[in-house]
ZAMARBA-560989 format. One record per residue (C-alpha): residue in one letter; x, y, z; residue number from 1. Coordinates in steps of 0.5 Angstrom, whole numbers, plus 500, padded with zeros to 3 digits. Example, Ala and Ser with C-alpha at 12.3 -4.5 7.8 and 13.67 -1.06 7.14 Angstrom:
<pts>
+---+-----+-----+-----+-----+
| r |  px |  py |  pz |   k |
+---+-----+-----+-----+-----+
| A | 525 | 491 | 516 |   1 |
| S | 527 | 498 | 514 |   2 |
+---+-----+-----+-----+-----+
</pts>
This chain:
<pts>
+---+-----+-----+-----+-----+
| r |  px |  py |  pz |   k |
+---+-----+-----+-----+-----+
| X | 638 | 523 | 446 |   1 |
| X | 639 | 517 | 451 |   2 |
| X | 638 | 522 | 457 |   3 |
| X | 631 | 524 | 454 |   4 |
| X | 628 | 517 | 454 |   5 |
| X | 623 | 517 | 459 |   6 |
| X | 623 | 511 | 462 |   7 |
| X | 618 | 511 | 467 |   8 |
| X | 613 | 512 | 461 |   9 |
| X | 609 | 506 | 462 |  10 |
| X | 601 | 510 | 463 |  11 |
| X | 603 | 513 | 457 |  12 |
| X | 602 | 506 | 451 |  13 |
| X | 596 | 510 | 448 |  14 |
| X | 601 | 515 | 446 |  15 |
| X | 605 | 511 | 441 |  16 |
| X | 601 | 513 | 434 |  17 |
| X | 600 | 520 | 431 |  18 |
| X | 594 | 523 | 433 |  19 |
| X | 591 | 523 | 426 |  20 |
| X | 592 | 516 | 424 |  21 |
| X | 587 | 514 | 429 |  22 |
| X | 583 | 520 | 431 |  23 |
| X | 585 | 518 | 439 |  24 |
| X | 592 | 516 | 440 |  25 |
| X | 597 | 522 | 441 |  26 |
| X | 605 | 522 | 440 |  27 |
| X | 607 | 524 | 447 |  28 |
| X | 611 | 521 | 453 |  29 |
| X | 616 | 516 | 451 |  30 |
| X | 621 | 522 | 449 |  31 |
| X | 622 | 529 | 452 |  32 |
| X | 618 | 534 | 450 |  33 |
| X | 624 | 537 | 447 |  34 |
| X | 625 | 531 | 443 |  35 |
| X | 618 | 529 | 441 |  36 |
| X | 616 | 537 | 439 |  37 |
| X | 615 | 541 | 433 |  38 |
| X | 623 | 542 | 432 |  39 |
| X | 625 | 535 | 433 |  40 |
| X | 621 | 529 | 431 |  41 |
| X | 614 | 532 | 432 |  42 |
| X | 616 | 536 | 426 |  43 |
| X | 621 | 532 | 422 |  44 |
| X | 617 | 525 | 423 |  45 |
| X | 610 | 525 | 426 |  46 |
| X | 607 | 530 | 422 |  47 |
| X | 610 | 529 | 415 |  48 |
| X | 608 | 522 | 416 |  49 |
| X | 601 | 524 | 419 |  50 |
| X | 600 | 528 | 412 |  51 |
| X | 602 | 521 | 408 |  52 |
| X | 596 | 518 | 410 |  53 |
| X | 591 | 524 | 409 |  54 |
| X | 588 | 521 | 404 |  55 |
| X | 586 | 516 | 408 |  56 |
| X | 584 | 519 | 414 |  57 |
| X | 580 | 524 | 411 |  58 |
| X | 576 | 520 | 406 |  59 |
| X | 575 | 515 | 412 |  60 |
| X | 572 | 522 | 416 |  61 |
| X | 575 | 519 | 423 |  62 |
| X | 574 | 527 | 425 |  63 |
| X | 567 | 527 | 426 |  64 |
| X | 567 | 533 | 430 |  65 |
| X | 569 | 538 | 424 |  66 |
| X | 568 | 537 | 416 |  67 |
| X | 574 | 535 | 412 |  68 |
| X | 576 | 536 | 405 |  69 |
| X | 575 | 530 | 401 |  70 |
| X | 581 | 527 | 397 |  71 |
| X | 583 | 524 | 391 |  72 |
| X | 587 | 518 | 390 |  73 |
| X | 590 | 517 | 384 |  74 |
| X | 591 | 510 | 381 |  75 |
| X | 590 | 506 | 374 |  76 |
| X | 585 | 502 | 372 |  77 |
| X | 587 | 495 | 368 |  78 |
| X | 581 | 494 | 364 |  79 |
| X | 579 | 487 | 363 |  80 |
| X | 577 | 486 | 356 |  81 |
| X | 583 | 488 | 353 |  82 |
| X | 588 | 490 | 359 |  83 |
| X | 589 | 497 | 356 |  84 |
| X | 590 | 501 | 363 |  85 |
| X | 587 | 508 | 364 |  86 |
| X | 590 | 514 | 369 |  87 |
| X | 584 | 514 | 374 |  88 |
| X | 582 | 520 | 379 |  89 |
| X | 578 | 517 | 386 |  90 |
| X | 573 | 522 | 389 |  91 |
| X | 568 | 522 | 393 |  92 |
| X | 566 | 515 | 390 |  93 |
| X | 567 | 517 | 383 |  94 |
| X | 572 | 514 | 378 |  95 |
| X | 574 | 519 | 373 |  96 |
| X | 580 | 520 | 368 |  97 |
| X | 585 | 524 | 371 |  98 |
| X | 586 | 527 | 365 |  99 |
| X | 581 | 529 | 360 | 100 |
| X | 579 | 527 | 353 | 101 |
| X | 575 | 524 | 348 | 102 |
| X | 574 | 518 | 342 | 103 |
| X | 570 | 519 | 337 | 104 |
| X | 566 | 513 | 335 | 105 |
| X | 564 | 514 | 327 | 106 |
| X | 560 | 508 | 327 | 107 |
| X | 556 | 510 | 332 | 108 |
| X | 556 | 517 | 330 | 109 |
| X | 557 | 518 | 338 | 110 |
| X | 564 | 522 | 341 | 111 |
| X | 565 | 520 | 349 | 112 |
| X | 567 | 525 | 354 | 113 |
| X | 572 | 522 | 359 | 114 |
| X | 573 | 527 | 365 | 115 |
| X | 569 | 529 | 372 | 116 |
| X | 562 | 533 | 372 | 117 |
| X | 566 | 540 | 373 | 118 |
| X | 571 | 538 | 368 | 119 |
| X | 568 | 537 | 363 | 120 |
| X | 563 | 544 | 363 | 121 |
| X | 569 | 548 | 359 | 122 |
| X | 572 | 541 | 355 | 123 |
| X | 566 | 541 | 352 | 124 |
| X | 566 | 547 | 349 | 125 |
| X | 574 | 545 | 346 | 126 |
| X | 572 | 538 | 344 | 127 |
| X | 566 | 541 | 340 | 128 |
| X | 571 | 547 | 338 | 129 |
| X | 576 | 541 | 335 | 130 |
| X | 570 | 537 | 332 | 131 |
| X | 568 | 543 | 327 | 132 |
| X | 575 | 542 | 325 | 133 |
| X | 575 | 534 | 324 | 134 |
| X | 568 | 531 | 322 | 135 |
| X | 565 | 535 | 316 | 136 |
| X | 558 | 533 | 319 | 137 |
| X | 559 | 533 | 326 | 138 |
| X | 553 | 536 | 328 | 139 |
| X | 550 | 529 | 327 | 140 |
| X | 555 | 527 | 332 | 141 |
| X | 552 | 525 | 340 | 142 |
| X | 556 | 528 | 345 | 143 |
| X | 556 | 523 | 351 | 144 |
| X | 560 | 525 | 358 | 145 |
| X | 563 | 519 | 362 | 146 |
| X | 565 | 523 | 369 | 147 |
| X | 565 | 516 | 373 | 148 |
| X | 567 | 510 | 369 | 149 |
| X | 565 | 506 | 375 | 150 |
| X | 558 | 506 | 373 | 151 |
| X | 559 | 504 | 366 | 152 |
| X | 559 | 497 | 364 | 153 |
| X | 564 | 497 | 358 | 154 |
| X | 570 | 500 | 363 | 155 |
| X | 570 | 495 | 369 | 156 |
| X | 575 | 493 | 371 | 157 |
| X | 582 | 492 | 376 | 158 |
| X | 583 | 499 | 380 | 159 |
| X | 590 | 499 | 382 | 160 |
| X | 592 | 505 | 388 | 161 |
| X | 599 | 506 | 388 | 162 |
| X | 601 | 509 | 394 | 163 |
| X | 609 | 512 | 394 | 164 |
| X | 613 | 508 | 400 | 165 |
| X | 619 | 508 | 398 | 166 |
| X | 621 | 516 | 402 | 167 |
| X | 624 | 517 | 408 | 168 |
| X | 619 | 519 | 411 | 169 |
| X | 615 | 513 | 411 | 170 |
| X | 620 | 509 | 413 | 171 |
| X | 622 | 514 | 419 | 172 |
| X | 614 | 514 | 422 | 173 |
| X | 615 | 506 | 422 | 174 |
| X | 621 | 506 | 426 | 175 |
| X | 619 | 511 | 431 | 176 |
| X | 613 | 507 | 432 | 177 |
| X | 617 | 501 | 433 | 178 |
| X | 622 | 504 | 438 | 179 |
| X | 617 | 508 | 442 | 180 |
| X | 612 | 501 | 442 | 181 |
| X | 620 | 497 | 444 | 182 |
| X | 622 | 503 | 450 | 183 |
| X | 614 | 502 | 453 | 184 |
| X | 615 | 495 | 455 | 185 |
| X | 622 | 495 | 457 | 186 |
| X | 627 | 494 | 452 | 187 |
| X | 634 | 497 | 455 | 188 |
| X | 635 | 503 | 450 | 189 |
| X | 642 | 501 | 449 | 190 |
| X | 638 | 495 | 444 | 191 |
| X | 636 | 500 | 439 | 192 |
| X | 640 | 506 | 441 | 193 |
| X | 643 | 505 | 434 | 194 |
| X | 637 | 507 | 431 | 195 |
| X | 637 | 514 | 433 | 196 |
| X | 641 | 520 | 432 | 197 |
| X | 643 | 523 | 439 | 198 |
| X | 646 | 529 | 436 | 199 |
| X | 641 | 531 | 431 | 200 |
| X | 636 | 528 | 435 | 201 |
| X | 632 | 524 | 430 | 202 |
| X | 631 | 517 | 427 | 203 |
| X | 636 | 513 | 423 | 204 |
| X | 631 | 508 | 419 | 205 |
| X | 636 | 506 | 413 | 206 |
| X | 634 | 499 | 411 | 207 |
| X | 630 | 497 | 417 | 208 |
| X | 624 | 496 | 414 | 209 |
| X | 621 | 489 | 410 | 210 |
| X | 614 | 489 | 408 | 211 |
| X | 610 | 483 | 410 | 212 |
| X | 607 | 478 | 405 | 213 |
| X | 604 | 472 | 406 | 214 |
| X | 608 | 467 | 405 | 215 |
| X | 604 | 461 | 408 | 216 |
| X | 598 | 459 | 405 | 217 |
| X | 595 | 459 | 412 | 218 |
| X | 595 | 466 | 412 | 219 |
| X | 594 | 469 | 406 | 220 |
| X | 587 | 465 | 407 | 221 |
| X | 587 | 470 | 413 | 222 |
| X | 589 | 475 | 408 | 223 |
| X | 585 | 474 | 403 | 224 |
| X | 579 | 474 | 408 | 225 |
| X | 579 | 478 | 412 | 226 |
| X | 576 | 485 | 410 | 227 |
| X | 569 | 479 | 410 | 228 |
| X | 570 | 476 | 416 | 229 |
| X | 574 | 481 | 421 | 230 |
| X | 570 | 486 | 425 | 231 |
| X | 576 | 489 | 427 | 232 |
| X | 580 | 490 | 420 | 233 |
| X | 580 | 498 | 421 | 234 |
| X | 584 | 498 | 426 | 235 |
| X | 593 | 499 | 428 | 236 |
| X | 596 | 493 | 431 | 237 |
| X | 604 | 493 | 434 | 238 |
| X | 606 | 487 | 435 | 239 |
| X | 614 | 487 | 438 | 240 |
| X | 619 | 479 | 439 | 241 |
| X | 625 | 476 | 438 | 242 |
| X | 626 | 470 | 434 | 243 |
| X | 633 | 466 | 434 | 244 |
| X | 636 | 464 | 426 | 245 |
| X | 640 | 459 | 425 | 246 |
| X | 646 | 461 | 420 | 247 |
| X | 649 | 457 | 414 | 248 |
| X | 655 | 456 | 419 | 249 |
| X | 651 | 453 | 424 | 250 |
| X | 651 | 459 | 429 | 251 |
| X | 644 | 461 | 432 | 252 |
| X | 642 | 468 | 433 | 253 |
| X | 637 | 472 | 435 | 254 |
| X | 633 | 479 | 431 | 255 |
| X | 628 | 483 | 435 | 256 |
| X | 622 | 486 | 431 | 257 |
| X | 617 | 490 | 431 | 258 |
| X | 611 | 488 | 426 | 259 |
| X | 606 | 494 | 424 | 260 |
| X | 599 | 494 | 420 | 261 |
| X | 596 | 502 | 419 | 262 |
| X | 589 | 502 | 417 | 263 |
| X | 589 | 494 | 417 | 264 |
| X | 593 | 496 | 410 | 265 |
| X | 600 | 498 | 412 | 266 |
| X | 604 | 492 | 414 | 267 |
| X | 612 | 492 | 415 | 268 |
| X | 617 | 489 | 419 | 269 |
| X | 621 | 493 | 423 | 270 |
| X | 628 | 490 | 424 | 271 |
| X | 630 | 493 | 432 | 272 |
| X | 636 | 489 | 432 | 273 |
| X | 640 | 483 | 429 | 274 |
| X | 643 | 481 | 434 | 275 |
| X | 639 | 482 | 440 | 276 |
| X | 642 | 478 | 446 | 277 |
| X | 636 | 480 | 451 | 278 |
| X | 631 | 474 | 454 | 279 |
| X | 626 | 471 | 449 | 280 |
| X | 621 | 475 | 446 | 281 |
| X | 613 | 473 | 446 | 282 |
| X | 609 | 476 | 442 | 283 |
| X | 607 | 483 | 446 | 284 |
| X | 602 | 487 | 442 | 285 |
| X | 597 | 492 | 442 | 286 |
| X | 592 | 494 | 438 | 287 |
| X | 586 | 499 | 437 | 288 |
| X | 581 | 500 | 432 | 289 |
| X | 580 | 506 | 428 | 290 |
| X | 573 | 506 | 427 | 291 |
| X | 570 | 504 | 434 | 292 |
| X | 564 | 498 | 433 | 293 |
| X | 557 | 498 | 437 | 294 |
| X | 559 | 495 | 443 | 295 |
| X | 553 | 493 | 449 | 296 |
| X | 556 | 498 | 455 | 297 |
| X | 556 | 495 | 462 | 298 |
| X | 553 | 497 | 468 | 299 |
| X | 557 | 496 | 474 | 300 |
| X | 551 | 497 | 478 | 301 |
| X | 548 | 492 | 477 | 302 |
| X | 553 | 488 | 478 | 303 |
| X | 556 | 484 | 484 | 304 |
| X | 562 | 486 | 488 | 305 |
| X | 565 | 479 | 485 | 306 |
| X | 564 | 481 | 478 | 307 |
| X | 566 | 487 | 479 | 308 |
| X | 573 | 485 | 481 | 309 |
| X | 574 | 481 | 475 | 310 |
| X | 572 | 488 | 471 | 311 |
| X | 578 | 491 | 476 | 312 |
| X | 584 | 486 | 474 | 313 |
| X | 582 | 487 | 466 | 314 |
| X | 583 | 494 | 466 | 315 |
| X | 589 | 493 | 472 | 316 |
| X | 585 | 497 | 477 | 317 |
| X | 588 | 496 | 483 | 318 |
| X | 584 | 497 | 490 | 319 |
| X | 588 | 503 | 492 | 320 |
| X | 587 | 507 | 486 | 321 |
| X | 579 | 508 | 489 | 322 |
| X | 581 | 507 | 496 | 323 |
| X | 578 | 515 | 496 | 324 |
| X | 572 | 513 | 494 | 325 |
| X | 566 | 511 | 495 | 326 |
| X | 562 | 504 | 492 | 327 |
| X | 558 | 509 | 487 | 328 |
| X | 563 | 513 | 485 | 329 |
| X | 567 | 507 | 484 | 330 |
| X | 563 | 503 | 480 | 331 |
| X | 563 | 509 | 475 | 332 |
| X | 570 | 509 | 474 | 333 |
| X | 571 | 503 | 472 | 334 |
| X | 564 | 503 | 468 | 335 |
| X | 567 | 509 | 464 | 336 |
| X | 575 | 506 | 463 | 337 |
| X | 571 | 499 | 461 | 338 |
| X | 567 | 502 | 456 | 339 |
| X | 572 | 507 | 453 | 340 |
| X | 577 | 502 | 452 | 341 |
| X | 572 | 496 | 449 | 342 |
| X | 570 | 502 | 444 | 343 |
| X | 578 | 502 | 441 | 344 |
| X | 582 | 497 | 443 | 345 |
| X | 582 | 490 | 443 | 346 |
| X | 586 | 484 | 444 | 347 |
| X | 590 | 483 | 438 | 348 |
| X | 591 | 474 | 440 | 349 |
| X | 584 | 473 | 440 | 350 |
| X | 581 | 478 | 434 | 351 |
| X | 586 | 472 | 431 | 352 |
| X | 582 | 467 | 434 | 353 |
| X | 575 | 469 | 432 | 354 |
| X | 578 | 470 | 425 | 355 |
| X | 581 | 463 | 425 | 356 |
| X | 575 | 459 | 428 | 357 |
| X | 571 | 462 | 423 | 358 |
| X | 575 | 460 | 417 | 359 |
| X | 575 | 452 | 421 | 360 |
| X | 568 | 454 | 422 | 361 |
| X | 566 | 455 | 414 | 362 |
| X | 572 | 449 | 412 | 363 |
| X | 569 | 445 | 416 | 364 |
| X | 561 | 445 | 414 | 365 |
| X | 563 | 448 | 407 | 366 |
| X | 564 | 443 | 401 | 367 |
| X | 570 | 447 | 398 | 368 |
| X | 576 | 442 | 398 | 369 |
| X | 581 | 446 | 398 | 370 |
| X | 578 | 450 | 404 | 371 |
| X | 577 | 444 | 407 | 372 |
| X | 584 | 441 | 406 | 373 |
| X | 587 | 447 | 409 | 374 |
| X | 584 | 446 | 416 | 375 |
| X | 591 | 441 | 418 | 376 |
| X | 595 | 446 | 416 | 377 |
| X | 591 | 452 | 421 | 378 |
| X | 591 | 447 | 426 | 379 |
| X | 598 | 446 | 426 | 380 |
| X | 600 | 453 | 425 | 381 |
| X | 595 | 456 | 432 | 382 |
| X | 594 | 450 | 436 | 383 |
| X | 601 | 446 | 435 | 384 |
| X | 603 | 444 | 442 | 385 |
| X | 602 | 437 | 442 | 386 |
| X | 601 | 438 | 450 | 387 |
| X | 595 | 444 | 451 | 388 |
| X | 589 | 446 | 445 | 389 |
| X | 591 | 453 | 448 | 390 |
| X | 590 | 458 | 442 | 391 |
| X | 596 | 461 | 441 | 392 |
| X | 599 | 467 | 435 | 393 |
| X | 607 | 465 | 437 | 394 |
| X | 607 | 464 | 430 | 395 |
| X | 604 | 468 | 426 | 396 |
| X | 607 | 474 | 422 | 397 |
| X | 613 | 471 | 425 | 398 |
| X | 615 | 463 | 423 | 399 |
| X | 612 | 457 | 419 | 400 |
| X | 612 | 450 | 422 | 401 |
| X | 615 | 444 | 417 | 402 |
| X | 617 | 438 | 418 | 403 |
| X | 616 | 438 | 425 | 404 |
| X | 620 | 445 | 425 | 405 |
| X | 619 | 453 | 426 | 406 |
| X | 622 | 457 | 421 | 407 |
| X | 623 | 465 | 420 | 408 |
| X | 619 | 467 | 415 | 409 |
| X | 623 | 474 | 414 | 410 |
| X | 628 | 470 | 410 | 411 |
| X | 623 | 467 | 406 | 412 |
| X | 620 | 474 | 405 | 413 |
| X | 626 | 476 | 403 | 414 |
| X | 627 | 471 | 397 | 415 |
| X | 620 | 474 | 395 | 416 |
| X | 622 | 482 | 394 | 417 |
| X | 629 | 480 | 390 | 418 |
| X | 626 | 475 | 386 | 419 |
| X | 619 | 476 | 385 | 420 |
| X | 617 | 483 | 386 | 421 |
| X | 611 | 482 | 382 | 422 |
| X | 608 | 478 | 388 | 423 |
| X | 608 | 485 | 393 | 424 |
| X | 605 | 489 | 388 | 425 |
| X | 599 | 485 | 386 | 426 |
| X | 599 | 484 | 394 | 427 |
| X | 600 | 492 | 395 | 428 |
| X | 594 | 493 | 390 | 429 |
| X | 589 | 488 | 393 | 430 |
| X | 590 | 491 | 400 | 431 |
| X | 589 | 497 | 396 | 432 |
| X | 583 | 495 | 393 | 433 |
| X | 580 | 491 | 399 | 434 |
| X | 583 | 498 | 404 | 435 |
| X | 577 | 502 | 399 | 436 |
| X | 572 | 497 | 398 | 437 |
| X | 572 | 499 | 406 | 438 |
| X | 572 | 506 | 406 | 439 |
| X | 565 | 505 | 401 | 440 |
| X | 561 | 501 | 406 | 441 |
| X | 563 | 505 | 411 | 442 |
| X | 559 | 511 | 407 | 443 |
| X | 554 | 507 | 405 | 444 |
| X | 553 | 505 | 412 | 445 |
| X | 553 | 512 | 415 | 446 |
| X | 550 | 515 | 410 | 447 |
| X | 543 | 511 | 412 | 448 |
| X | 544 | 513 | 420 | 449 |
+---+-----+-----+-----+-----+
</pts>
């Protein structure tokens, strides 16, 4: 498979998500067409892995050209009053019992019906049936029918929506992300070449994935709030570095990762190397929304030569590329490539800005003590250089610093999975839950357009 890299690839960074995650970027260019096409990795991983997340895909409806079939999600609902957990189906909104049934309520001379509109026609008719059987005055009985149980008071609740991960296929789509996203900025193939399989010409992603939970307080709280204060949240993030370890024997070495975030939900670390000799890495990343946000377009015509230059040297537009042009026919170009691209990608270092700077904000101005005691920690975690107040993301997802030293939090994640796994479910549950929350506004939003 190492004859078929591409290396000269480097138009081609728009093409290292599957189409269907995104609904704008396509798997092409980093591998032959041979590679990357239905007999190889575009069947055996990319499609497989785009069909995982269609439950998100369609309920988001990012397709908006053509109608798409909902999808339900199934979950459980931990009510609140008495822990008891019921087996729910989520569709279109609408929170039912995956399976039906029915309690009889003698007290109150009421019998509930718990199942969607649709299915709880025909049960009716059973339960009816069964009630002649068990009640000797059953006419007297109410018959209710509680298709959504969101809308009821009695069943509120926790809403947990378990999605299966544990698969290769999952595992597979992560990792050739991370090995396309790691071949498009340089890494020598022979870096990663561990990790594919030339005579089958497919991934080999056994043990390379770690999920991300934030163990630092500092970003939990970035975590917690980020759905609330984020206008970037629906969105894909690839972030790939180095990081140096000092092992218990005093010898130093370095790992080279990839971390991935899906939907702003979906958030794993990619082990490309543990023992990586290449130069440094700092954060390299690229992100994009999924769902584009109001932008104000600009009009290069209205702008000065000088002005439009500094739009050029954003968008790496050189004078060579419209040396053929004329002014107009120029402008247009660079205004269409400006507007396109603010509409889906964004800039992964100061999206965290703006979301630090708010959380200062509020700290700052709110009287909550413990917001207002973590604002050293932000500071240190963001603006650690002593020299410079240059925001910087060196350390996030990545290291800590204590005691006026950084540490990997990958080890300290580690410890977490083996000895307290409670913790990742709780925290798959909540990105879940806040992933869902979205989903909702974002009807409720469309539907008043």
């Amino acid at each position: 498979m190492e004859d078929h890299i591409d290396s000269n690839s480097k138009n081609h960074q728009e093409h290292i998500i599957p189409q269907a995650l995104g609904g704008q970027l396509k798997v092409a260019g980093i591998l032959c067409k041979e590679c990357g096409g239905d007999k190889y990795l575009g069947g055996r991983i990319d499609r497989p892995f785009c069909d995982t997340f269609k439950l998100i895909t369609e309920r988001l409806d990012i397709k908006r050209d053509r109608e798409t079939n909902p999808v339900a999600l199934n979950g459980k609902l931990r009510l609140l009053r008495d822990g008891k957990v019921i087996e729910v189906r989520l569709l279109n909104s609408v929170l039912s019992n995956r399976r039906p049934e029915y309690k009889i309520d003698d007290e109150q001379k009421v019998v509930r019906i718990f199942a969607n509109e649709t299915v709880a026609k025909n049960y009716k008719k059973k339960v009816e049936s069964e009630l002649r059987t068990k009640i000797e005055n059953w006419p007297e009985y109410k018959i209710e029918i509680i298709s959504d149980l969101l809308r009821s008071d009695e069943y509120f609740g926790v809403l947990e929506l378990p999605f299966r991960v544990e698969n290769r296929t999952f595992e597979d789509g992560f990792a050739k992300i991370a090995i396309e996203f790691a071949l498009y900025n340089n890494i020598p193939f022979s870096t990663i070449e561990h990790l594919i399989d030339r005579e089958h010409r497919t991934i080999k992603s056994e043990a390379t994935l770690l999920p991300y939970y934030p163990v630092f307080h500092v970003e939990e709280m970035i975590e917690y709030l980020r759905s609330s204060i984020d206008e970037s949240f629906m969105s894909h993030s690839i972030v790939l570095f180095s990081q140096r370890q000092i092992q218990e024997n005093g010898e130093e070495v370095k790992q080279l990762y990839c971390f991935i975030e899906l939907f702003g939900t979906f958030q794993y670390f990619v082990c490309l190397n543990n023992e990586y000799v290449g130069p440094d890495i700092e954060p390299i990343t690229y992100c994009q929304r999924i769902i584009h946000s109001p932008h104000e377009s600009v009009d290069m015509h209205s702008l000065s030569p000088k002005d439009v230059h500094i739009f050029m040297n954003e968008l790496g537009v050189t004078l060579n590329d419209i040396k053929n042009k004329d002014d107009g026919e120029a402008r247009r170009m660079i205004e269409k490539l400006y507007n396109n691209r603010n509409r889906y990608v964004f800039d992964y270092a100061e999206n965290i800005k703006r979301i630090v700077d708010r959380i200062l904000q509020d700290a700052i101005l709110n009287s909550v003590e413990n917001i207002r005691e973590i604002i050293p920690d932000i500071v240190d975690h963001f603006y650690w250089n002593p020299d410079t107040d240059d925001f910087h993301v060196t350390f996030f997802r990545s290291r800590y610093r204590a005691d006026n030293k950084a540490y990997s939090i990958i080890p300290e994640i580690m410890d977490v999975v083996s000895s307290n796994p409670e913790k990742f479910r709780q925290y798959t549950f909540f990105k879940f839950d806040e992933l869902e929350n979205f989903i909702n506004e974002n009807k409720k939003l469309d539907s008043k357009k």
